[in-house]
Each structure stands twice: as C-alpha cells, then as structure tokens.
VOGU-3710 file (C-alpha; in Angstrom, 3 decimals, decimal comma):
1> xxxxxxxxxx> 0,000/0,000/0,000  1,324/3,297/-0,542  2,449/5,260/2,360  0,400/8,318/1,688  -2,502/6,716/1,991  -4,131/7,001/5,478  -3,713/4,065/8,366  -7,499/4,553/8,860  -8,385/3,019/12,666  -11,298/0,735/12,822
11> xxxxxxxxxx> -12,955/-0,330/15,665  -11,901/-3,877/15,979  -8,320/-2,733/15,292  -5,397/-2,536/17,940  -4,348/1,555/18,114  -0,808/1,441/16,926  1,668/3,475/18,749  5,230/4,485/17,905  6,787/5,102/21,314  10,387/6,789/21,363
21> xxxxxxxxxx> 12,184/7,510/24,212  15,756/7,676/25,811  14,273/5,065/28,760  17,290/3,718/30,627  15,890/1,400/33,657  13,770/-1,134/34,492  11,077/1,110/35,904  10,825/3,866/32,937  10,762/0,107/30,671  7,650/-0,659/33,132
31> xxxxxxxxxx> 5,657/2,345/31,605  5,589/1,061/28,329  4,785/-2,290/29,199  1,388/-0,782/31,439  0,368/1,318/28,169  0,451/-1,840/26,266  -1,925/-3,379/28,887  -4,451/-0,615/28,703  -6,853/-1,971/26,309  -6,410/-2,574/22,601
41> xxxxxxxxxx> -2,735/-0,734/21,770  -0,069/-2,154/20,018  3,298/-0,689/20,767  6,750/-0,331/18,909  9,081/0,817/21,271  12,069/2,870/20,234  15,400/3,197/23,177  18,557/3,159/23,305  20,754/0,249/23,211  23,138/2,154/25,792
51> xxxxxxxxxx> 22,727/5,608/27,798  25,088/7,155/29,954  24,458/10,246/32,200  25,815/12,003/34,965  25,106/9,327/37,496  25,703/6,300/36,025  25,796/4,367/32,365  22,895/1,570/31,561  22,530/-1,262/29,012  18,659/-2,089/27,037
61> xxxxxxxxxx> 19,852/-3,741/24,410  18,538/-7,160/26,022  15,320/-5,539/27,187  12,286/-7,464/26,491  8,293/-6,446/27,337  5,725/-9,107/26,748  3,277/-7,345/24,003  5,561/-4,850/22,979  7,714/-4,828/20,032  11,012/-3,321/21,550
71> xxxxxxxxxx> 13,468/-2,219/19,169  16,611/-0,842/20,710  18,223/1,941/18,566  22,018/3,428/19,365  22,395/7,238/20,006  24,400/9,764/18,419  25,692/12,751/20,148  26,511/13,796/23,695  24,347/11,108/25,199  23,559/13,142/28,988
81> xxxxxxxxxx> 22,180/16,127/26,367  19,022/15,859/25,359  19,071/18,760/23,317  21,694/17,015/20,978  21,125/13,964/20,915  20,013/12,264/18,246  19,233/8,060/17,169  20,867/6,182/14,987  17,864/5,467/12,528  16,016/6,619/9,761
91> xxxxxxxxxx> 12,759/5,522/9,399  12,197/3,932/13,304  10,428/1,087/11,202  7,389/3,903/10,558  6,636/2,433/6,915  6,090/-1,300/8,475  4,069/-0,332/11,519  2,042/2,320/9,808  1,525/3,981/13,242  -1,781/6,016/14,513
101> xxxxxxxxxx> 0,276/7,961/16,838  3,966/8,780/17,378  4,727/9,921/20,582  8,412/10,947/21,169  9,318/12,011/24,671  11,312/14,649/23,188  11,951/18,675/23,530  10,606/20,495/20,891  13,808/22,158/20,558  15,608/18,607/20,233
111> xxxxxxxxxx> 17,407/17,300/17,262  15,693/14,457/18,051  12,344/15,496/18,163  13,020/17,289/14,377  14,785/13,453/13,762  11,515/12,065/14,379  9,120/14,785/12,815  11,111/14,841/9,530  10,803/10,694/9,363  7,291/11,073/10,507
121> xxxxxxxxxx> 6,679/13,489/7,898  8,003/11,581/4,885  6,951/7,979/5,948  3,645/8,495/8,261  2,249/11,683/7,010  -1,185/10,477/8,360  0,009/9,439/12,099  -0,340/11,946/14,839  3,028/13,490/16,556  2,831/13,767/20,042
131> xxxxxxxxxx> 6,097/15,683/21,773  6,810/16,201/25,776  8,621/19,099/27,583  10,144/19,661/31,093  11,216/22,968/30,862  9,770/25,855/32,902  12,621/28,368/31,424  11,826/30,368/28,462  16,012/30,683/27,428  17,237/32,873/24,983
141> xxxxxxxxxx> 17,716/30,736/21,858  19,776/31,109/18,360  18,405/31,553/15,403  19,077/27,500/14,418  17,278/26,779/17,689  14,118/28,732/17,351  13,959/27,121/13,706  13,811/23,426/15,042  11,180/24,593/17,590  8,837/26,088/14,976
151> xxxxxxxxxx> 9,206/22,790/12,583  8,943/20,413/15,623  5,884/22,523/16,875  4,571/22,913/13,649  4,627/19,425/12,980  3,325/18,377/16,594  -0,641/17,384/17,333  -0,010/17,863/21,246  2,954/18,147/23,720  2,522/16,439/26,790
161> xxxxxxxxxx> 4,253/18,751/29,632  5,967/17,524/32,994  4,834/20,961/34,915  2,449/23,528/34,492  4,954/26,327/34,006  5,794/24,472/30,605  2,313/24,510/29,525  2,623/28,294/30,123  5,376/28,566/27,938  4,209/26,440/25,106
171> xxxxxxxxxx> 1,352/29,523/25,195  3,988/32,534/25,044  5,616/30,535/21,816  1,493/30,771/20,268  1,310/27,105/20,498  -2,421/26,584/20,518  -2,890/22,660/20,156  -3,131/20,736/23,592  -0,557/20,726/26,085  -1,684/18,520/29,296
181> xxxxxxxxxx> -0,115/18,021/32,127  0,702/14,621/32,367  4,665/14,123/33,304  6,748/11,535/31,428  7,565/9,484/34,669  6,009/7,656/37,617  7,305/5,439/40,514  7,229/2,070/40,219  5,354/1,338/43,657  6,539/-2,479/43,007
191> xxxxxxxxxx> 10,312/-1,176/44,017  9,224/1,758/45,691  7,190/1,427/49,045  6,870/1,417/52,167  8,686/-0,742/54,914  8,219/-1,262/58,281  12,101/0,761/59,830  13,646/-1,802/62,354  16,728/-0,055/63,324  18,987/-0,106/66,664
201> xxxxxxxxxx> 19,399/3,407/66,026  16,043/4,374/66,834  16,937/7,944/68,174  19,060/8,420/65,057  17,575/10,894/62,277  18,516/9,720/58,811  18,252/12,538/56,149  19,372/11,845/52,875  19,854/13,834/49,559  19,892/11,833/45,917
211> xxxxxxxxxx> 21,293/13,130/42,597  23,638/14,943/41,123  26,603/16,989/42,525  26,240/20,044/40,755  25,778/24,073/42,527  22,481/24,154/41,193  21,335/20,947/43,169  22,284/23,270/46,362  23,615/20,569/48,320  25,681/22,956/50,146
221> xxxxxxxxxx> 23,198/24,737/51,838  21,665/21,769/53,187  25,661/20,818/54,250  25,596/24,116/55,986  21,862/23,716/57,413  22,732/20,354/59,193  26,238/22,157/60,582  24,134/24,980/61,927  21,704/22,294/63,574  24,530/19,930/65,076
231> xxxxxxxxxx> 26,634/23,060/66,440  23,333/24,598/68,347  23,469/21,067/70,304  25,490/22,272/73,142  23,260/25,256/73,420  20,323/23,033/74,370  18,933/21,810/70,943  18,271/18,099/70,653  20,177/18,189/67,169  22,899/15,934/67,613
241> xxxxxxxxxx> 21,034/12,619/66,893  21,761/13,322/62,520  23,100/11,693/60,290  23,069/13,398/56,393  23,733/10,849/53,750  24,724/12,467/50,020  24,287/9,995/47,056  25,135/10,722/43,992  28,029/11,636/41,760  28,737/15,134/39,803
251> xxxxxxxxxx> 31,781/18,219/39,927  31,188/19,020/43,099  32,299/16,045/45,030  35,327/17,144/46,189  34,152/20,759/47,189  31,423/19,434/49,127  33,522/16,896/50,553  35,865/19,964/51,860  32,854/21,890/53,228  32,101/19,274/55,627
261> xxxxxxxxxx> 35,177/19,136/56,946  35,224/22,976/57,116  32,050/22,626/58,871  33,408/20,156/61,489  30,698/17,761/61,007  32,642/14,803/59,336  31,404/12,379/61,825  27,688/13,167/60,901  27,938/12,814/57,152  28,063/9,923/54,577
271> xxxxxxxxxx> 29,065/10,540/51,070  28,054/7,452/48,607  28,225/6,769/44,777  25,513/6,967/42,346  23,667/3,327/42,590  20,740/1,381/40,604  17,092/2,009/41,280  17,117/-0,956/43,881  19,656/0,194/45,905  17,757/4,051/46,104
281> xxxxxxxxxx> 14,916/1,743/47,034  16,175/-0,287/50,076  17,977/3,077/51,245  14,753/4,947/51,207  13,312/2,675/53,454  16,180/3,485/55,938  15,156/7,385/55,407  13,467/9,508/57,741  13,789/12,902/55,574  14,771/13,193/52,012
291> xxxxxxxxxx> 15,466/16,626/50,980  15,784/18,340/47,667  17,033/21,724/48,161  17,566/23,432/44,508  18,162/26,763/43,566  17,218/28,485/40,260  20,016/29,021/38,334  20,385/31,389/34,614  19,392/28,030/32,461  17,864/26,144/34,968
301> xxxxxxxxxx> 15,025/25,721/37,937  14,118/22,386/39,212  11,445/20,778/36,202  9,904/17,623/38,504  12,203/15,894/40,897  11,164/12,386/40,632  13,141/11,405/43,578  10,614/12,973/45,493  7,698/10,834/44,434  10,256/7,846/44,869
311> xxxxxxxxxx> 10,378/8,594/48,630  7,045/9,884/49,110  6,572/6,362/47,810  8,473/4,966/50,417  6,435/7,006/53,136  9,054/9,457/53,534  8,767/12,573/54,959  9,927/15,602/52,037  11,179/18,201/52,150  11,908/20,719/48,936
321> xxxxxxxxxx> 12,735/24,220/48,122  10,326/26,431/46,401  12,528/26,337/43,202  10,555/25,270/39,905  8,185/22,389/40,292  9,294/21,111/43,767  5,713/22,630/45,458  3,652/21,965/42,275  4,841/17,764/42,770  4,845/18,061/46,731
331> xxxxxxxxxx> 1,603/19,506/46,915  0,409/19,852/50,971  2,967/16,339/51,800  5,763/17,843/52,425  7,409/20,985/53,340  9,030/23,824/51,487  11,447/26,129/52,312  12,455/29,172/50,262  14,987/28,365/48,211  18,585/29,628/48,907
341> xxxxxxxxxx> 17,647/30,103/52,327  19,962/28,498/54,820  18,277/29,516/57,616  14,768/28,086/56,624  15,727/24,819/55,577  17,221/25,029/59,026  14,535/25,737/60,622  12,148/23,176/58,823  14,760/20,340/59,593  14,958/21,055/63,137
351> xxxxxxxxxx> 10,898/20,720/63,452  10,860/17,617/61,367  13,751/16,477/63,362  12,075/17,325/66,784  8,960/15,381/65,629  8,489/12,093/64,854  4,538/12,425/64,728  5,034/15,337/61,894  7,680/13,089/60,267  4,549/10,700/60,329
361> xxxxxxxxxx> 1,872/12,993/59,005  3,811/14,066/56,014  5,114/10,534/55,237  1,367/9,282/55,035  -0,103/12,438/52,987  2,611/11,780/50,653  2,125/8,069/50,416  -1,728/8,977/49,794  -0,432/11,956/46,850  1,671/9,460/45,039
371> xxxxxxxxxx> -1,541/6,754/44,616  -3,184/9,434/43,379  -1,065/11,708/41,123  2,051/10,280/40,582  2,079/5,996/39,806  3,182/4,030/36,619  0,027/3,344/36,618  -1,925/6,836/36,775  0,476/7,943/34,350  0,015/5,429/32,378
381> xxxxxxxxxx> -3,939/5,550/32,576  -3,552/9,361/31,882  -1,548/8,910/28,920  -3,633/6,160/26,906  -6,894/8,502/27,806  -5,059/10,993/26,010  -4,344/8,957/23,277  -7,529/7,941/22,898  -9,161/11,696/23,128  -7,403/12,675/20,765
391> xxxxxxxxxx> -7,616/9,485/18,184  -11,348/10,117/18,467  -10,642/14,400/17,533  -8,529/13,718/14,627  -11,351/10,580/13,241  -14,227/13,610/14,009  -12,083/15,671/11,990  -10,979/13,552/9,055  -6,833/13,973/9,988  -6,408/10,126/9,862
//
C-alpha cells in the first residue's frame, strides 16, 4: 500500500503506537509495558541500546516487554544532552508499523524530536506526533534553535508537559494545540514502598539527599543547614542525633567533601556513589527525611524531581525548596522552604527532626499523593486517555 494513503483506525483494530524515548531502567521500561496493557494498543518501542548520564551508564539492548515490540536503537551525540542527541535510525520502522500515533518524549527544541518529525513526515504523514517538555525556562535561543522549535511545533498534534509552568510557555511561543499536564515518569510502587524501619538506632535521624553533585542541586546549603543544627546542640537543641547521607556523583564532590570538613561535622555525614534504582529503594526505606534543596540558576530551575515521588513512595517525609516544580509535585505532603535560604531549611529540619509524629503525618499524605497523582500506573492511565481523546478528535475531523 502506498504510504500516503491514510492508516485509517477501525474499531476492531489494535491503536498502533510508535513510542520513542531515551528510557534507561527497568522502571521507565515498566511504563511502556502498562500502556500496552491498557486496552487494545499495540506498541513499537524505540530506546537506546546504551545511555550514559551524569550518574551512572545503563545497558537495554537485552530488554524485552511481553506485548511490545522493543526495538533498541544506538544514540548519536553527547548522550547526557538531550538537546543534541540524536538516534541512529532513519525511518524507526514507521513504513512497516504504519503507526496512529507517534509519541516521542522529546523537547521540541531537540534534534531528536526534528529526527523524528522529519521521518514522521516523509513515511507516516497520516500518524499523529505527540512531543513532551520539562522545561519551565523560556532561554534565549539562536536563530538555528528557534527554527527546530517552529518545525517540531509545527509538525506536533499535542505536547505532553511535565509541569504547568511548561504549559505556560508552550502559550507565550502561540502554540495553541493541547498541552496537558501529564509528566513523562512515575514510581514504580513495586520497588518503591513502604517498609516497616527496624533499626537499633532508633533515636538516630537519617536525612538523605539523591542526585547529582552540581551548585544548582544546592547541596551545600543543606551541608551548611545540618552544621548549623549539630553546632546549636550544646546550646540546648536536641540536634545531635543526625546523620546526612549524600548519594550521587557530579563536579562538586570534592568541594562538598571539603565543606564538611570545614564545617566540622565529618562524623555526621556519609558521602556514597551513584547506585541502581534498587539500591535508592532499600535506602529509602532506611530514610526519615529526604530533601531536595535546589536553587534556580540562569538556564535552569528544578522541572519535577522524581526522587521525590520515589520517597514519598516509600512514606518518607519531604522536604523541597520552592525552586521550579518542587511545590507543584509536593503539593500539601511535604514541606518547602524558600529556596537559597539556609536559615529556613534550618529551621524546617529542626521541626521535622524534633517530631516524629510530623515526620509521620507528612510521610502518610505523601504516600496517599503518590496513589493518586504520581504511579506508573496513573500515568500510564492518563496517557492512553489521552491517546484515545485525541484518536477520536482527529477521526471527528478527518486527519487520519
């Protein structure tokens, strides 16, 4: 049949769905596998066959999800930037699977979101193109930039967006089509959840940062919160029982490293490497307080923070700083402090600290937040009802 001729969707027919993203572990594999289980979708899934980031490097190429075609491609480009990135593939096997919808987790301003609108354009003229964004930062952008944006755009039916500031910016740029908010990723609850804490150090206050080691993270103020807490001990706080564990990898190891020991609280703090999903998951269940304490920097303000739905997951208590989308995803189950402010995250550590019944309250309103919001599953629900909504548009319509 000749590929300009439309995949028309009948009833009885699966909804065929090109799905491309840069996926790297088991649990971002596990959303594709629960949109292949929502109902009658078929599902070719495009990832790479390697990734490598900041934190650590995976391998797909020997991933396998029952009901889903899975078709690892290689990257090209700086791998950790997903602005110039690109796959190494032409077609993504378009002209076979005749898809209904492609739906490439991609920026608009992505090489590989114009990759996949050029091949869409040329081999599945008739499929929808569905794009997502994280970014809450209108940057200024060259010429070359603003060009892909307008194709990618231009060729788009909707962008799904991680945060709502993204859906305002999608507006500014005169995009008009539909931008909902449904974010790209959800906790696995099957890895991440709750555990009953047996501990010998029951008086002991675990508080634990995850990511990366970079100034924008602002690990340091939460290095020099905890120091201000553990010195006010000996003038009659209870602040001594702490212990701050920082995972992760990144530039500022070393500097960090030096600012404990400048801070004279060596004996309180715990530096560890980067580690797999599982290992986050067993040491969230020995976590009283996970903080995330970003700062807005020129290019960048915190766009979701999935660690915190991880250990809201894992009824932990949060706490974030009011930098991007940390209060949009916390909601009222956590805390926030303002961001930059030494003194506040202070102060909101030493109540948590203080109170194990608070610690409590959060952890379960959290827990509750995540079942609602922020699952696999919800997002996986959300994102086939999307699919589906707008199927049934472009049919009304006469688009496919």
């Amino acid at each position: 049949m000749d590929i300009s001729t439309p995949p028309a969707r009948q009833a009885d027919k699966p909804l065929r769905v090109l799905f491309i993203a840069r996926n790297r572990d088991e649990s971002m594999h596990r959303k594709v596998s629960l949109l292949s289980e929502q109902g009658d979708i078929a599902i070719r899934y495009i990832f790479p066959t390697e990734y490598r980031d900041e934190l650590a490097a995976y391998r797909n190429s020997a991933v396998r999800i029952e009901g889903v075609e899975c078709a690892p491609v290689p990257l090209a480009g700086p791998q950790a930037d997903p602005h110039r990135v690109m796959y190494r593939s032409f077609g993504f096997g378009m002209r076979r699977f005749r898809p209904h919808i492609v739906h490439v987790e991609e920026e608009p301003d992505s090489l590989a979101a114009l990759q996949v609108a050029l091949a869409r354009k040329l081999l599945a003229p008739h499929s929808l193109l569905l794009l997502n964004t994280w970014q809450n930062i209108d940057r200024r952008k060259n010429a070359l930039v603003k060009a892909v944006i307008r194709f990618s755009l231009f060729e788009s039916n909707a962008v799904l967006c991680a945060n709502s500031t993204a859906i305002e910016i999608l507006r500014r740029w005169g995009y008009t089509r539909p931008a909902p908010l449904i974010p790209p990723v959800g906790v696995d609850t099957r890895l991440f959840h709750p555990a009953v804490r047996q501990r010998q150090d029951k008086g002991l206050v675990n508080i634990l940062y995850l990511g990366r080691f970079v100034p924008e993270k602002g690990i340091d103020l939460l290095i020099a919160a905890v120091a201000t807490l553990i010195h006010k001990t000996g003038e009659g706080e209870s602040s001594g029982n702490i212990r701050l564990m920082l995972v992760g990898n990144g530039p500022e190891l070393d500097h960090l490293k030096q600012q404990v020991i400048t801070e004279g609280i060596g004996q309180y703090v715990q530096f560890r490497a980067a580690m797999p999903s599982t290992g986050v998951a067993e040491l969230l269940r020995q976590t009283d307080i996970l903080v995330l304490p970003s700062r807005t920097a020129g290019k960048w303000k915190e766009q979701f923070g999935r660690v915190l739905i991880e250990a809201m997951a894992s009824k932990v208590a949060v706490l974030g700083s009011s930098s991007g989308a940390i209060p949009e995803v916390i909601g009222d189950a956590g805390r926030i402090f303002r961001e930059g402010d030494t003194n506040d995250l202070a102060d909101n550590l030493a109540d948590l600290i203080r109170s194990p019944d608070a610690r409590m309250k959060l952890s379960e309103r959290g827990y509750v937040r995540v079942i609602q919001h922020y699952t696999q599953e919800r997002i996986a629900a959300q994102t086939v009802t999307f699919y589906r909504n707008i199927i049934q548009t472009a049919d009304r319509r006469g688009f496919i």
